[in-house]
PAVEX-815266 format. One record per residue (C-alpha): z, y, x; residue in three letters; residue number from 1. Coordinates in Angstrom, 3 decimals. Each point is the difference from the previous one (the first is absolute). Layout:
PAVEX-815266
roke z->Z&y->Y&x->X&res->ALA&n->NUM
...
end
This chain:
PAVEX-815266
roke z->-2.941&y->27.611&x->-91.528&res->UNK&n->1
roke z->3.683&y->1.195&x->1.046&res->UNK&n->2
roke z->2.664&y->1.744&x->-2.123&res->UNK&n->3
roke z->1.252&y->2.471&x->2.413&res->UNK&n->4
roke z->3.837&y->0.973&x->-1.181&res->UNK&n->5
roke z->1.596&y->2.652&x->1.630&res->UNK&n->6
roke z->3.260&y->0.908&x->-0.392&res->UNK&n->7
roke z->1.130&y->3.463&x->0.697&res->UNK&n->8
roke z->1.407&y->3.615&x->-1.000&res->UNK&n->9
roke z->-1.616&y->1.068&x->-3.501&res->UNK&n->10
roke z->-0.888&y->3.190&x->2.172&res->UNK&n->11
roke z->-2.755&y->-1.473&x->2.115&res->UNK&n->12
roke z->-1.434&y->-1.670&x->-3.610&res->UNK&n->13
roke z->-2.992&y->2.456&x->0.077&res->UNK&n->14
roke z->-0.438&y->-1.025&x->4.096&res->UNK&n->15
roke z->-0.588&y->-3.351&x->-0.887&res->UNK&n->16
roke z->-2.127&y->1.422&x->-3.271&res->UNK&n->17
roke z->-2.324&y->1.985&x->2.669&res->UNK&n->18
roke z->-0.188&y->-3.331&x->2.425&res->UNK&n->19
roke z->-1.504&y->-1.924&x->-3.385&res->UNK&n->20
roke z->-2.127&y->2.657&x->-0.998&res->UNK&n->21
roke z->-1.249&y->0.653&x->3.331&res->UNK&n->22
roke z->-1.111&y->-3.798&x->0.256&res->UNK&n->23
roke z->-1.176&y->-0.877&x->-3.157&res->UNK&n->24
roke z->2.729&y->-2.531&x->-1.056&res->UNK&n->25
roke z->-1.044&y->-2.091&x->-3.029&res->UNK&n->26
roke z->3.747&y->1.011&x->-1.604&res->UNK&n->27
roke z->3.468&y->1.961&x->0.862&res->UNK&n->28
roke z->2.821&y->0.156&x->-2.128&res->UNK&n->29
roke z->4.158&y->0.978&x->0.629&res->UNK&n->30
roke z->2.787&y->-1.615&x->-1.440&res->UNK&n->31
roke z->3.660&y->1.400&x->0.642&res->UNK&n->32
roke z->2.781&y->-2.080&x->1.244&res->UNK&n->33
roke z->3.749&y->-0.628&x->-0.871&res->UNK&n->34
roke z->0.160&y->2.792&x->2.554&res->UNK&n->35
roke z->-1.118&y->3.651&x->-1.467&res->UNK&n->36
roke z->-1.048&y->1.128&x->3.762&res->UNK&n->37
roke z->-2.203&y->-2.934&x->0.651&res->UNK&n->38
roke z->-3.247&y->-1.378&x->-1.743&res->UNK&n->39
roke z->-2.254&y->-3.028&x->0.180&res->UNK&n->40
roke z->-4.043&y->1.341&x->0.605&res->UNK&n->41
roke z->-2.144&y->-3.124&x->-0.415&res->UNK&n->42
roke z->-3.872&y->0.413&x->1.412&res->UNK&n->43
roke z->-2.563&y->-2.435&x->-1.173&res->UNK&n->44
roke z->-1.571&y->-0.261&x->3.182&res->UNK&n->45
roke z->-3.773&y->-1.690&x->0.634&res->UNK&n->46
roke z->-0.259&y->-2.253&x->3.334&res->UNK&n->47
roke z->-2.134&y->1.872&x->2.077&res->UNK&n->48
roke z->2.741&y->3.368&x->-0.728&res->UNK&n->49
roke z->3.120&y->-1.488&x->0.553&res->UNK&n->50
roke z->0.428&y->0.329&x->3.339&res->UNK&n->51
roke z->-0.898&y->3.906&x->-0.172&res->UNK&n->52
roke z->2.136&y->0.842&x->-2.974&res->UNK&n->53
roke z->3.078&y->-2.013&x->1.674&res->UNK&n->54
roke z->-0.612&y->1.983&x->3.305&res->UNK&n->55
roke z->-0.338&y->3.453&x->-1.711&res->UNK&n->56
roke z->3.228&y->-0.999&x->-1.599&res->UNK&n->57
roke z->1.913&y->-0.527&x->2.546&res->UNK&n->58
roke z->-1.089&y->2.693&x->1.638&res->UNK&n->59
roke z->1.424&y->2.097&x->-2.905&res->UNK&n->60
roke z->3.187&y->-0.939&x->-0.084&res->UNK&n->61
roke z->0.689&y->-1.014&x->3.587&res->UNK&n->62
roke z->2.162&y->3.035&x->0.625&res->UNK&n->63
roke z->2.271&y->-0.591&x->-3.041&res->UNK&n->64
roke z->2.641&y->-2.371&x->-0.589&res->UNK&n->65
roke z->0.726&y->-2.836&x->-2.662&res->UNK&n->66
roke z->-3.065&y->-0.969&x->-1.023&res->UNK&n->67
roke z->-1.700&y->-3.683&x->-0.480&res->UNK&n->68
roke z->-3.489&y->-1.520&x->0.041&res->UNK&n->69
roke z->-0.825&y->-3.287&x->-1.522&res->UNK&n->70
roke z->-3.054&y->-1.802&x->-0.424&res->UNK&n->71
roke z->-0.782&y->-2.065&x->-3.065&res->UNK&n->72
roke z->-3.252&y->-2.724&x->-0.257&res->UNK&n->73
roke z->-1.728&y->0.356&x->-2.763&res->UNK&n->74
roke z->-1.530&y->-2.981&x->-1.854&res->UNK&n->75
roke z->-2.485&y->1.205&x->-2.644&res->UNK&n->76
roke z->-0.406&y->4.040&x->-1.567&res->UNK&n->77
roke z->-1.433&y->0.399&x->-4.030&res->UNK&n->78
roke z->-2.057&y->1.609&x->-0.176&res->UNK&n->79
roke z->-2.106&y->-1.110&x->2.435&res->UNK&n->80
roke z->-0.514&y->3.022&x->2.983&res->UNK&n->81
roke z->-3.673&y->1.519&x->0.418&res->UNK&n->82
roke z->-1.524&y->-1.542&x->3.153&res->UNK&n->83
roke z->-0.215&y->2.515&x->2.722&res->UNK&n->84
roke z->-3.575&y->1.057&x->0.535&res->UNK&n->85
roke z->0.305&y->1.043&x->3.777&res->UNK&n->86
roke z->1.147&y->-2.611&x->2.738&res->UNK&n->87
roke z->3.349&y->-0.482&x->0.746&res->UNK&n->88
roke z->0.870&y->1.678&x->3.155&res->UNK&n->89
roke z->1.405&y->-2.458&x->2.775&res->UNK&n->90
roke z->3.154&y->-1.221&x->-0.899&res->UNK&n->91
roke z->2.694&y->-2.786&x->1.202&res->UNK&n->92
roke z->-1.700&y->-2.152&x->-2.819&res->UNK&n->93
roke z->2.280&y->0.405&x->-3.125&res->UNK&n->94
roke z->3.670&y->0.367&x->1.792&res->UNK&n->95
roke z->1.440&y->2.310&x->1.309&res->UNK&n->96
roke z->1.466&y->0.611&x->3.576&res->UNK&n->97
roke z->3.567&y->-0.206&x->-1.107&res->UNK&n->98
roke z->-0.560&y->-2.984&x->-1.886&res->UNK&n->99
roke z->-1.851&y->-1.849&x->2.755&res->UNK&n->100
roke z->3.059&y->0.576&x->2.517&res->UNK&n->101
roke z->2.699&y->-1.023&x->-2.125&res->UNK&n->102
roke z->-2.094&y->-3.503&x->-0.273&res->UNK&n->103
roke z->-1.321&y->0.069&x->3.774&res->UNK&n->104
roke z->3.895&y->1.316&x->1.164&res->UNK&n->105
roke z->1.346&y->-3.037&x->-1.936&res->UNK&n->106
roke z->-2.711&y->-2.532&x->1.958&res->UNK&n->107
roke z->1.067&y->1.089&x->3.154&res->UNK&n->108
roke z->3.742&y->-0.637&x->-0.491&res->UNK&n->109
roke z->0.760&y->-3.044&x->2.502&res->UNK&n->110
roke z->3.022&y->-1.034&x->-2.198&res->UNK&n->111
roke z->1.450&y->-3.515&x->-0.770&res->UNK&n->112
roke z->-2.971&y->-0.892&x->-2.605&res->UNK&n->113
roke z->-2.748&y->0.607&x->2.915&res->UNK&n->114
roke z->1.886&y->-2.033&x->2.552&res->UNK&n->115
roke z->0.511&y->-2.771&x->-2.268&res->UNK&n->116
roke z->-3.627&y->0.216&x->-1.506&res->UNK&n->117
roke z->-1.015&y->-0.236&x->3.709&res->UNK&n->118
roke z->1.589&y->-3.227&x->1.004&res->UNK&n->119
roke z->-0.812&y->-1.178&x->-3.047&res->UNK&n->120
roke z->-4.158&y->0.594&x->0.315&res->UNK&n->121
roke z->0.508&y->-1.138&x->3.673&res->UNK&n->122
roke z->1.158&y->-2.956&x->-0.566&res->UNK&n->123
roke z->-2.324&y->-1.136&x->-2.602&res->UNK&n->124
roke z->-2.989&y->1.105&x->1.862&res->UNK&n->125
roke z->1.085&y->-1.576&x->2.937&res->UNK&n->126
roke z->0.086&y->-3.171&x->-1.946&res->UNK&n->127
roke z->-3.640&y->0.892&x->-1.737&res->UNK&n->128
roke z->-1.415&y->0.871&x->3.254&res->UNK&n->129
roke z->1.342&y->-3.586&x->2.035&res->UNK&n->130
roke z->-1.018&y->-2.287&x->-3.074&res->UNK&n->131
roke z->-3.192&y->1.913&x->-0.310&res->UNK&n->132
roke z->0.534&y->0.883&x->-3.498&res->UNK&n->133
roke z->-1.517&y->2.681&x->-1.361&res->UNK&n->134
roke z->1.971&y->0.470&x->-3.352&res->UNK&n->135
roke z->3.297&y->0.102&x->1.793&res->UNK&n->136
roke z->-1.658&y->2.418&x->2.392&res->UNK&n->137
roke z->-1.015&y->2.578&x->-3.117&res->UNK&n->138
roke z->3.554&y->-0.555&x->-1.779&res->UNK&n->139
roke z->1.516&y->1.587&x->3.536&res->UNK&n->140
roke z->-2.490&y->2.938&x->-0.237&res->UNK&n->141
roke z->1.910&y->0.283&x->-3.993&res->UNK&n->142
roke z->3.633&y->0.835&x->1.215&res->UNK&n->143
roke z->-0.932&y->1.637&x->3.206&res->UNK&n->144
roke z->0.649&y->3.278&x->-0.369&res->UNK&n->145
roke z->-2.010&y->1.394&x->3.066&res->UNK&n->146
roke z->-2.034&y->2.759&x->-2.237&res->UNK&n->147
roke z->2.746&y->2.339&x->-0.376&res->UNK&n->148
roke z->0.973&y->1.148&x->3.558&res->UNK&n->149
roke z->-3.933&y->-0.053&x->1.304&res->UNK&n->150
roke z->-0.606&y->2.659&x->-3.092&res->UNK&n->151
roke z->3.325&y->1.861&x->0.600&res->UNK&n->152
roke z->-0.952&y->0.289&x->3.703&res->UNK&n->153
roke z->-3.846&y->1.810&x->-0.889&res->UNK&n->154
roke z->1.620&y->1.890&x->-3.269&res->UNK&n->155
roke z->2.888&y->1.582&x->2.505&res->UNK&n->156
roke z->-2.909&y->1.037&x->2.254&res->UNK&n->157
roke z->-1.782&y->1.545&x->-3.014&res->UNK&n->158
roke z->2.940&y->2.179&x->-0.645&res->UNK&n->159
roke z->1.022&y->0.435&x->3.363&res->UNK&n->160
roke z->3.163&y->-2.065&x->-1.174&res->UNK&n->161
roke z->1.740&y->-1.010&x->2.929&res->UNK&n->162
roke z->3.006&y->-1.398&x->-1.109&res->UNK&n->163
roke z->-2.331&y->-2.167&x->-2.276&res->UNK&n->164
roke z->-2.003&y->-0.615&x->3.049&res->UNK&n->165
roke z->3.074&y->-1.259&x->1.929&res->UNK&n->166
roke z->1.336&y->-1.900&x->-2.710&res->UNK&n->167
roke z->-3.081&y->-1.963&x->-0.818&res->UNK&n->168
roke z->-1.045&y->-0.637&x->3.762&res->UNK&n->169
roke z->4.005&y->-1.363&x->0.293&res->UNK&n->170
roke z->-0.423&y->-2.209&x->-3.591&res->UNK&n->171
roke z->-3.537&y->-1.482&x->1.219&res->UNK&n->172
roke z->0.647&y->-0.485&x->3.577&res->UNK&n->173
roke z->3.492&y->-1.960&x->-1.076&res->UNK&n->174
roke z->-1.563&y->-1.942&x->-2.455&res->UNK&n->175
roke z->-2.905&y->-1.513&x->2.469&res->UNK&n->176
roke z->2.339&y->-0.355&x->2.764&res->UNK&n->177
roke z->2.540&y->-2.350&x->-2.706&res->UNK&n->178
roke z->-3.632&y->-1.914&x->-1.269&res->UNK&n->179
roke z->-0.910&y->-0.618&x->4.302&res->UNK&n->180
roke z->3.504&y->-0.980&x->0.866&res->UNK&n->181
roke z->0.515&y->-2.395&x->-3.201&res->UNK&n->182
roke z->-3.482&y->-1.780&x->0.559&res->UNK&n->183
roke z->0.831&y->-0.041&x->3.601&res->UNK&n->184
roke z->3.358&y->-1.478&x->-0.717&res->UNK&n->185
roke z->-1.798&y->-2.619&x->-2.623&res->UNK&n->186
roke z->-2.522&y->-0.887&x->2.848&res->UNK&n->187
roke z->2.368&y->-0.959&x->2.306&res->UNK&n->188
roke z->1.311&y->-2.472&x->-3.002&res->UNK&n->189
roke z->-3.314&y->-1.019&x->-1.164&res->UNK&n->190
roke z->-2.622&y->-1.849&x->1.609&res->UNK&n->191
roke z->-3.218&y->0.476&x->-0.773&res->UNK&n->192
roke z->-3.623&y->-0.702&x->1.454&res->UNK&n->193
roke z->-2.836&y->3.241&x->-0.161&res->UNK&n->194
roke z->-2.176&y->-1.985&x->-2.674&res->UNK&n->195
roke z->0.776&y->1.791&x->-2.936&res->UNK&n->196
roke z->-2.909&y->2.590&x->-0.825&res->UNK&n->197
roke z->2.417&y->2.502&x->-1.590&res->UNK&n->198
roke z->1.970&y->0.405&x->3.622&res->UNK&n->199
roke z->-3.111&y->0.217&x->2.103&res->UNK&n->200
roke z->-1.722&y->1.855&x->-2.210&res->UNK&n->201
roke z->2.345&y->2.641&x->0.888&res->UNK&n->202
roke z->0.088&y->-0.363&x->3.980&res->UNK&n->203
roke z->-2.994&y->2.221&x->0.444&res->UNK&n->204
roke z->-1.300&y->3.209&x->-1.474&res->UNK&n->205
roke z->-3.777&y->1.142&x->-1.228&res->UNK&n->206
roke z->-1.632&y->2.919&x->-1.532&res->UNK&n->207
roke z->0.959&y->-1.562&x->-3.087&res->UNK&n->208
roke z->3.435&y->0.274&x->0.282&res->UNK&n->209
roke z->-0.277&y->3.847&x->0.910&res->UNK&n->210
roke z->-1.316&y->0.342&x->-3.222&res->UNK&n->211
roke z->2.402&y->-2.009&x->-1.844&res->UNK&n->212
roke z->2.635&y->2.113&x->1.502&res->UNK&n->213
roke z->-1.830&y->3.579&x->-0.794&res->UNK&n->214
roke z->-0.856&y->-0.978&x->-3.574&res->UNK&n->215
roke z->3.846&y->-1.241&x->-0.860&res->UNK&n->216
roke z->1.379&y->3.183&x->1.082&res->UNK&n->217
roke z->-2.201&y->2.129&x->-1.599&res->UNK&n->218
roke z->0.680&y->-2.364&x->-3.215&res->UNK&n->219
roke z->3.325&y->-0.127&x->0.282&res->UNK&n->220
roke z->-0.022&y->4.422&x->-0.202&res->UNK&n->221
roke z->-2.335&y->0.230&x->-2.963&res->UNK&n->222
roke z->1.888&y->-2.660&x->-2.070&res->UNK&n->223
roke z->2.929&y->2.180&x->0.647&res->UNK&n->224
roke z->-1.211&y->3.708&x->-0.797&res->UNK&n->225
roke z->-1.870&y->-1.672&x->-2.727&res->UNK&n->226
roke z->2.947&y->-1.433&x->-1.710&res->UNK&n->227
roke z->-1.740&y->-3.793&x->0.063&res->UNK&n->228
roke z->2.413&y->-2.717&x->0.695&res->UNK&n->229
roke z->0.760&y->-0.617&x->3.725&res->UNK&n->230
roke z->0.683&y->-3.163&x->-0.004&res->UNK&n->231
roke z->-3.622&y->-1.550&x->0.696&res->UNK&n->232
roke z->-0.617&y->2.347&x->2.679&res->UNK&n->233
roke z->3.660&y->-0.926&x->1.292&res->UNK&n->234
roke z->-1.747&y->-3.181&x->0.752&res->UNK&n->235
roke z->-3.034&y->1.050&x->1.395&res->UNK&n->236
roke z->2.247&y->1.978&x->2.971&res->UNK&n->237
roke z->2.552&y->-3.273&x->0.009&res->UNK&n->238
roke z->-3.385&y->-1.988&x->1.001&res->UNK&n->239
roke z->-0.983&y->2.373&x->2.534&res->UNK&n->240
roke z->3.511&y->0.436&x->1.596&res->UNK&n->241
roke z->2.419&y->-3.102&x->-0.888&res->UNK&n->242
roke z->-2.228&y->-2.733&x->1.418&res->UNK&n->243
roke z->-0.672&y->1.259&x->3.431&res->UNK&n->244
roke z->3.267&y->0.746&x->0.878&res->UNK&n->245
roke z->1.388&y->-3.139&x->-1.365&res->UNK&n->246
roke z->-2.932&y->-1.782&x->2.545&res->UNK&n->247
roke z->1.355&y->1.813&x->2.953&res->UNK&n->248
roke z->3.215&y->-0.985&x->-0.234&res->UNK&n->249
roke z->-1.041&y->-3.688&x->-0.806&res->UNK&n->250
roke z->-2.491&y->-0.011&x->3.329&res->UNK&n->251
roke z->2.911&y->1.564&x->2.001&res->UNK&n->252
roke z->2.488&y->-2.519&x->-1.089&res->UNK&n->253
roke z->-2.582&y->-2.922&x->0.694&res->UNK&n->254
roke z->-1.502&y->1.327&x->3.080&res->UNK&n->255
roke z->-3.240&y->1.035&x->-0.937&res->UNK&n->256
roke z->-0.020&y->3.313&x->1.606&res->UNK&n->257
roke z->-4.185&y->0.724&x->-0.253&res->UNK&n->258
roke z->0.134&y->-0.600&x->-3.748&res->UNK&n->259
roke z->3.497&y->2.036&x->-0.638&res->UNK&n->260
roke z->-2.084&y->2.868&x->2.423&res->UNK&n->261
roke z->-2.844&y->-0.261&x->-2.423&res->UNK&n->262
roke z->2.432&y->0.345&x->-3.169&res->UNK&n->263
roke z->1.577&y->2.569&x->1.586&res->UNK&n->264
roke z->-2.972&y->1.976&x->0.164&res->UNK&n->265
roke z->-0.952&y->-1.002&x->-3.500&res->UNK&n->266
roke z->3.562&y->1.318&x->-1.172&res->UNK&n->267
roke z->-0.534&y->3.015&x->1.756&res->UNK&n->268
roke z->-3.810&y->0.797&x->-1.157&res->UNK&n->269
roke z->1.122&y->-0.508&x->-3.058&res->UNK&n->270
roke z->3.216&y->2.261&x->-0.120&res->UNK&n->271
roke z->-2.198&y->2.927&x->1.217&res->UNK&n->272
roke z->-2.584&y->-0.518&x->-2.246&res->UNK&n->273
roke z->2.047&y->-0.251&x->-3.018&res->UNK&n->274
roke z->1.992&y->2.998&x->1.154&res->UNK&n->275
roke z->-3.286&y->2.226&x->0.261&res->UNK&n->276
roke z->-1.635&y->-0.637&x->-2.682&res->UNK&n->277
roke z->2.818&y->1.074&x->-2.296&res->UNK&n->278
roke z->0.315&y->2.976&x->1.552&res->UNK&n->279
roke z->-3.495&y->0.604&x->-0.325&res->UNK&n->280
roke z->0.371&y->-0.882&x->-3.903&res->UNK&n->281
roke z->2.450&y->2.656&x->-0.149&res->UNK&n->282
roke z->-1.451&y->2.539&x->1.966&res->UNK&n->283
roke z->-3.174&y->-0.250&x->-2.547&res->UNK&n->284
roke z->2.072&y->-0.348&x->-3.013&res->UNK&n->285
roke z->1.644&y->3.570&x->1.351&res->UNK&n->286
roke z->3.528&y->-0.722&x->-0.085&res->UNK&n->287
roke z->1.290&y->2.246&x->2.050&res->UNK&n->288
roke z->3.631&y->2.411&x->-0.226&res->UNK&n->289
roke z->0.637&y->2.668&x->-2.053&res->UNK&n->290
roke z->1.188&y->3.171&x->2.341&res->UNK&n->291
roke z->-2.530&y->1.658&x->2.450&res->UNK&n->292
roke z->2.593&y->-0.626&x->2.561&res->UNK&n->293
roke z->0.261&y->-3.302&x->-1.115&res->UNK&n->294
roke z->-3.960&y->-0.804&x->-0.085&res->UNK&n->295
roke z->0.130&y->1.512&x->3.685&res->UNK&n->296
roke z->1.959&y->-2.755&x->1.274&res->UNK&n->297
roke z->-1.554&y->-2.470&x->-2.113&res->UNK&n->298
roke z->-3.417&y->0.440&x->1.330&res->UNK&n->299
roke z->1.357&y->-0.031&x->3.699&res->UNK&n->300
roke z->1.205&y->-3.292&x->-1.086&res->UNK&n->301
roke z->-2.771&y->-1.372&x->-1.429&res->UNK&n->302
roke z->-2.523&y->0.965&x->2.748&res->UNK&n->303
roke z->2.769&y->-2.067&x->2.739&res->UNK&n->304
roke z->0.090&y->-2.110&x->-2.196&res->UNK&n->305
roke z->-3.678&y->-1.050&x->-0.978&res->UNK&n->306
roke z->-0.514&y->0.139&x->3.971&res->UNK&n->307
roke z->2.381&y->-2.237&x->1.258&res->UNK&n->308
roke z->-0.986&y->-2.920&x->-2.152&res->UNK&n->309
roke z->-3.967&y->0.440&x->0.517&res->UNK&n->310
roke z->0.741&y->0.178&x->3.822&res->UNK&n->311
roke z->2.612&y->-3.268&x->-0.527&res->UNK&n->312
roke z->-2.966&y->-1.442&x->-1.770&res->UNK&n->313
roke z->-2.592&y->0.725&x->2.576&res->UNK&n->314
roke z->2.380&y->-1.286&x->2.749&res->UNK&n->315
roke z->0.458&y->-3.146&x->-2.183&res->UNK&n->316
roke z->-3.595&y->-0.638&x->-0.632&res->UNK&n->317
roke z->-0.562&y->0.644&x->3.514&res->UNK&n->318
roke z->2.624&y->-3.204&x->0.637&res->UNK&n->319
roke z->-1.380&y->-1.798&x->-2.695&res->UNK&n->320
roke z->-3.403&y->0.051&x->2.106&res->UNK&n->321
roke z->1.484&y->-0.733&x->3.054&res->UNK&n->322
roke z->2.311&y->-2.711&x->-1.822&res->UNK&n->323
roke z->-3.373&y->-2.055&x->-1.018&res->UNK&n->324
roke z->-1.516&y->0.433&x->3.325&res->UNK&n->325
roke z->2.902&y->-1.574&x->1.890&res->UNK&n->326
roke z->1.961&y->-1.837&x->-1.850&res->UNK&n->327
end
């Protein structure tokens, strides 16, 4: 549940009374501000009719000036609501488009944090992969902070974003190319022999690692429009993206250019398959834009979008096959 507060002219008070009405809110009531022309309207807003009451609100009141929407968790309601009898109708999963973006918007950000959280889960995997230690290997996958960008870049496509688009494809590319250049760099520092089972377990890719990939994206969307904590699934994407590109720059730097090829196509199966399966995740979940207009573009997005990474994946199973044949 979400307490929907709008703040606006008293005038459009009976506007907002019709939107509530219309959907069946569980409660509405209006108190007046400091200011005589303005008043708070709070809706007591179920999950699955959130996202239609905040769109039919904003459609309201688009034209007009000085008004405010703010959206307010709710932990518990007494009394107790009835259960709804019918099924809820498909839904981003209990949050709200605006709420998703301002948390998705903030992951894609490649600001001084992400840098340094970069370098800091390179380096430490780099270490976990060499010594063949697991442990330091999954406290890498922790502080990497890989999930953000690979969601921003499939939640811009949903909403046909594409300065989010942009701006995530800049944040993720920048933050692999740091993680391949440091490992490189540490590489060329480091020597090491291929006989720890960590490293070479990531010099080649299988069917199994397709599906690692597909089901951390998709994991990595639902704990977000579900409102579950990320932070599990963060690691789930760290493990299928971190490692791999922390290999290839290791087998570059110690001349091992078959087993950096096969990491590189590891990284890359997995990039595409994390990728499209969150934007599967939120095609079903039906976030989508508000305007027609808007909607328009989105689903011109979404259809380039869903193409070019099942084409990208064909091409890279296609190499995969050819990689095992030859190689």
């Amino acid at each position: 549940m979400r307490i929907i507060e709008v703040l606006a002219d008293c005038g459009h008070v009976d506007t907002i009374r019709g939107i509530a009405e219309h959907n069946e809110i569980l409660d509405c009531w209006v108190d007046h501000s400091a200011e005589e022309e303005r008043c708070s309207m709070r809706l007591l807003v179920r999950v699955e009719k959130q996202q239609v009451v905040l769109d039919a609100i904003q459609q309201a009141l688009a034209a007009l000036q000085n008004w405010r929407i703010i959206i307010h968790p709710v932990e518990a309601v007494l009394p107790r609501a009835e259960e709804q009898q019918e099924p809820a109708k498909k839904s981003s999963g209990g949050r709200t488009r605006e709420e998703l973006y301002v948390e998705i918007e903030a992951g894609a950000r490649a600001d001084a944090n992400f840098f340094w959280l970069v370098i800091f889960s390179t380096i430490v995997a780099t270490i976990g992969l060499i010594e063949d230690n697991a442990a330091v290997v999954i406290g890498a996958m922790v502080i990497a902070p890989l999930l953000g960008p690979n969601i921003a870049l499939a939640f811009g496509a949903a909403l046909g974003d594409k300065v989010l688009i942009l701006r995530s494809l800049q944040t993720n590319v920048s933050g692999m190319l740091i993680a391949l250049v440091l490992a490189f760099c540490i590489g060329l520092m480091w020597e090491f022999e291929l006989v720890s089972h960590e490293l070479m377990s990531r010099t080649d890719v299988w069917v199994s690692g397709i599906v690692v990939a597909l089901v951390s994206g998709a994991a990595g969307v639902l704990s977000l429009t579900t409102g579950v904590s990320s932070t599990l699934v963060g690691v789930m994407v760290a493990v299928a993206l971190l490692p791999p590109t922390v290999t290839v720059g290791l087998m570059l730097a110690s001349g091992n250019f078959k087993q950096a090829l096969g990491a590189a196509l590891l990284l890359a199966v997995n990039v595409v398959c994390v990728n499209l399966a969150a934007k599967l995740v939120f095609l079903f979940k039906g976030v989508k834009p508000r305007t027609w207009l808007e909607k328009r573009k989105a689903r011109q997005s979404m259809l380039i979008y869903i193409v070019f990474w099942v084409v990208t994946l064909l091409i890279l199973v296609g190499s995969m096959n050819f990689y095992h044949l030859y190689f």
